[in-house]
Structure formats: structure tokens, C-alpha cells
C-alpha positions in Angstrom: -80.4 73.1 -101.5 -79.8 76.7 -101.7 -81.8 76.9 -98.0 -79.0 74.2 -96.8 -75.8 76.2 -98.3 -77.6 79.2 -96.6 -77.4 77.6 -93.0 -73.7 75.9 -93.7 -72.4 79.0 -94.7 -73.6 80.9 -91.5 -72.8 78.3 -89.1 -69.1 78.3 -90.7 -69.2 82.3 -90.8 -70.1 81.8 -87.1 -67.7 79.3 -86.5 -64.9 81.1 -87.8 -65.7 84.5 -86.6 -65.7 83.0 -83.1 -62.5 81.5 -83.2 -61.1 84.5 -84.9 -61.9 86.7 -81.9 -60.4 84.1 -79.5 -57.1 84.9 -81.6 -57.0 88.3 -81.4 -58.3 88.3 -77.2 -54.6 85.9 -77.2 -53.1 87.8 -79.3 -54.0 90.9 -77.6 -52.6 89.1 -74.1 -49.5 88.0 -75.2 -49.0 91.6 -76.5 -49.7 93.2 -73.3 -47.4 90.9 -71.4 -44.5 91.9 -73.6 -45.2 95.5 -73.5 -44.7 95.0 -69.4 -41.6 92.8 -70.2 -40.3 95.4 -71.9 -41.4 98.4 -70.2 -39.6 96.6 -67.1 -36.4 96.2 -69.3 -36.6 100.0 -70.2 -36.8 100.8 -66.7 -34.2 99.0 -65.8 -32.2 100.4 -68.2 -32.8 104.1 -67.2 -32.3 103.3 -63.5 -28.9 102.0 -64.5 -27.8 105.0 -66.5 -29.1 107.6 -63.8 -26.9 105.6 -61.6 -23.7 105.8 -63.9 -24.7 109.4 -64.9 -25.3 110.8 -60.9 -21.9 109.3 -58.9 -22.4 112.0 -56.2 -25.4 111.0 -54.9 -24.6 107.1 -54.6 -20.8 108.6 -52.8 -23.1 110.1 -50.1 -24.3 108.5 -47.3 -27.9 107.8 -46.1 -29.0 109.8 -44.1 -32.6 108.4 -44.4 -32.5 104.8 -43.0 -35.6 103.7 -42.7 -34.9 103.3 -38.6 -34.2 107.4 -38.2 -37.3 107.8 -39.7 -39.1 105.4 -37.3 -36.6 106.8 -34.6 -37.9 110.6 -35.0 -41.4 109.4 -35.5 -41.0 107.6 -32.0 -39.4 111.0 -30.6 -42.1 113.0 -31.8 -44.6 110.8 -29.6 -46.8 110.3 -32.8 -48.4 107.5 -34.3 -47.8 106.4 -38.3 -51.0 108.4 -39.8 -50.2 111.5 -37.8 -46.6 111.4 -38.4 -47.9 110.8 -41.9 -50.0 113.7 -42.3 -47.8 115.5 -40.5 -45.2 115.1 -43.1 -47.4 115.7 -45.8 -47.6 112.2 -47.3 -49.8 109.0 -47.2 -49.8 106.4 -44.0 -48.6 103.8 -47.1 -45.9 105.8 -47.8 -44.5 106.8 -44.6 -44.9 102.5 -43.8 -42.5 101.8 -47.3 -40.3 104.7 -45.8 -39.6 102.8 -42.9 -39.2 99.3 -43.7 -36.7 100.4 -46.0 -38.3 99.6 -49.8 -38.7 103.4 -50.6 -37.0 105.9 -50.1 -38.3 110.0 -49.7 -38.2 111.4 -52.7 -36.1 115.3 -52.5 -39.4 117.1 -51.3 -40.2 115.0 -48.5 -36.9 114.9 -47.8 -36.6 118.6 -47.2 -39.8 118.2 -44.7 -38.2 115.6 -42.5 -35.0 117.5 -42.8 -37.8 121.1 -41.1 -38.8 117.5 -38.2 -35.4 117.3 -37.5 -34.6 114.1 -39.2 -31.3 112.9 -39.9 -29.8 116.6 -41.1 -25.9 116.7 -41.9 -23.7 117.4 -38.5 -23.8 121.2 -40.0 -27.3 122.1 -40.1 -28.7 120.0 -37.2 -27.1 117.6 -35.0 -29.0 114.4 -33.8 -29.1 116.1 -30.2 -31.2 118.7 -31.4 -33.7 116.7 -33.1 -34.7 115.1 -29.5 -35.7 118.4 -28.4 -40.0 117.0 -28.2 -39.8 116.4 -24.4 -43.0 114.7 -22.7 -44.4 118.5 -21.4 -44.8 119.1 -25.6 -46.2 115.4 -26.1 -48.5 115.9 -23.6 -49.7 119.2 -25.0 -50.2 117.5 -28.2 -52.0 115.0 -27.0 -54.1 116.9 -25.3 -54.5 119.6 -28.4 -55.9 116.3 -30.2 -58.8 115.3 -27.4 -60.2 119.3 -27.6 -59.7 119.4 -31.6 -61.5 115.6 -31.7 -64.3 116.7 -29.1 -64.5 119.4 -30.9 -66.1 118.0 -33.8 -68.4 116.0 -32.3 -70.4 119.2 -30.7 -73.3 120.8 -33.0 -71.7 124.0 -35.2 -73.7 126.5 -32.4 -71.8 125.7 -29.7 -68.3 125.3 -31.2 -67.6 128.6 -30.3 -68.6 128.6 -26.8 -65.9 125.9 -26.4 -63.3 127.7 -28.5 -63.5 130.8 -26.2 -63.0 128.7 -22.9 -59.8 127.7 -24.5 -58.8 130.9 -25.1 -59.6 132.0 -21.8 -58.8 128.8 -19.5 -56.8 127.5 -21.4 -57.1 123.9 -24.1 -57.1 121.4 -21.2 -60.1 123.5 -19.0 -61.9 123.3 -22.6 -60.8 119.4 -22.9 -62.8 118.6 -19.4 -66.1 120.7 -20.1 -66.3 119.2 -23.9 -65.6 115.4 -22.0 -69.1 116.5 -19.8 -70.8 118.1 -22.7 -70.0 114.7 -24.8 -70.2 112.1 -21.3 -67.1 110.8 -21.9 -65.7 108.9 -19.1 -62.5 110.4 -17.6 
């Protein structure tokens, strides 16, 4: 009999050890899903406080629509990850920027206010923000085919490349790389 109680008594201690973990994995899940609940809440609360505390800000207004942010990235002749990098922040971000559900934070703010982007009337006018005409796009462009190219060639003969830019010019350096690579023109 003693043999029998043995094997009872471990299937029950297995029994209830199983379903005593099961417990505590819901417990644990419940838990987690009101620490989000209220972490949300808390949130929520802070936004609304900054808001009350900071009336000077919200009496201002914005001067970062998401469309002046697309409309200077268009000016500029760039694409998003350029623009982007250009900027100093992620593609992701500069796509929440301009469809409106974030807004630059005070630092990146400052860096489209150097692009030209939506300044007050005193520091820069929206005239002089179109200042990119298609002579600088081109160059740009143009400046991105010699530095791309310019990767692809071995590290010995980089340099041979980076004097006939200097000497010819970046577009005479664009055409030789194009026939040392076989790029079609």
C-alpha cells in the first residue's frame, strides 16, 4: 500500500504543481495588461498637465504642418531617406513628420528651421526658403552619381578619380567612373 500512496501522492503533487503554474502564467498576464492600462492612464495624465502647465506653446501657431515639411523636402529636389539623413533623423520619422502623427521634437526643429523650413516672418521668410533652383539640384544630383560610383571602384584607384574631380571638375569625374564601371549613359 505504501508503493500505491507513493505514486497517488506524486501524481497529485504533479497535478497540482501544474495547475499552480498555469495560475501564476494568468496571473502574471493579467498583471501585465494592467500595468499597460495604467501606464497609458499615467501618460495621459502628464500629457494633460504639460498642456495646462505650458499655455504659450499651444497659443502659437504651427509652423510645422506636416505639408511644409513635405513642401521643402519637394523644394530641396530630395527624396524621403535623403531628406531624412539630411536632417539628421530616421526615414520612419521624417514619414510620421509628414503625415501629421508626430511632430519634431525642439532639436530637429532647429535643423529644419538651418533648411529653411517654416521659420517665423523675422528670421526667414517663405521666399527665401525656395532659394534650391534646378542649377543646385542638378549639382546634387550629380555630386550623388560621382560619390555612388565612387564606391563601387577598388580603394587603389579612388584617388585617381578624386583628383580628376578636382581638376575637371565632379561631372568630367562622373563620365570616366560611368566607363571605368560600364554603366550605360
Amino acid at each position: 500500500m505504501n508503493k500505491i500512496e507513493q505514486v497517488i501522492r506524486s501524481i497529485v503533487e504533479g497535478a497540482v504543481e501544474k495547475r499552480r503554474k498555469a495560475v501564476v502564467k494568468l496571473i502574471r498576464k493579467e498583471l501585465k495588461a494592467i500595468e499597460r492600462m495604467v501606464g497609458k492612464r499615467r501618460r495621459g495624465r502628464d500629457a494633460a498637465k504639460e498642456k495646462a502647465t505650458a499655455p504659450e506653446k499651444e497659443a502659437q501657431p504651427d509652423r510645422w504642418a506636416p505639408k511644409l515639411i513635405a513642401a521643402l523636402r519637394t523644394r530641396m529636389g530630395l527624396n524621403k531617406a535623403k531628406f531624412a539623413k539630411l536632417v539628421g533623423v530616421s526615414a520612419r520619422s521624417l514619414m510620421l513628420w509628414e503625415k501629421g502623427k508626430v511632430t519634431p521634437g525642439d532639436e530637429n526643429r532647429a535643423r529644419l528651421e538651418k533648411l529653411g523650413a517654416a521659420g517665423s516672418e523675422e528670421k526667414a521668410p517663405a521666399k527665401k526658403a525656395s532659394k534650391v533652383t534646378p542649377k543646385v539640384i542638378e549639382a546634387r544630383r550629380v555630386q550623388g552619381q560621382y560619390l555612388g560610383y565612387l564606391r563601387q571602384v577598388p580603394a587603389d584607384e579612388k584617388e585617381r578619380f578624386r583628383k580628376l574631380a578636382r581638376e575637371k571638375g565632379v561631372p568630367a569625374a562622373v563620365e570616366e567612373l560611368k566607363k571605368r564601371l560600364g554603366k550605360q549613359q
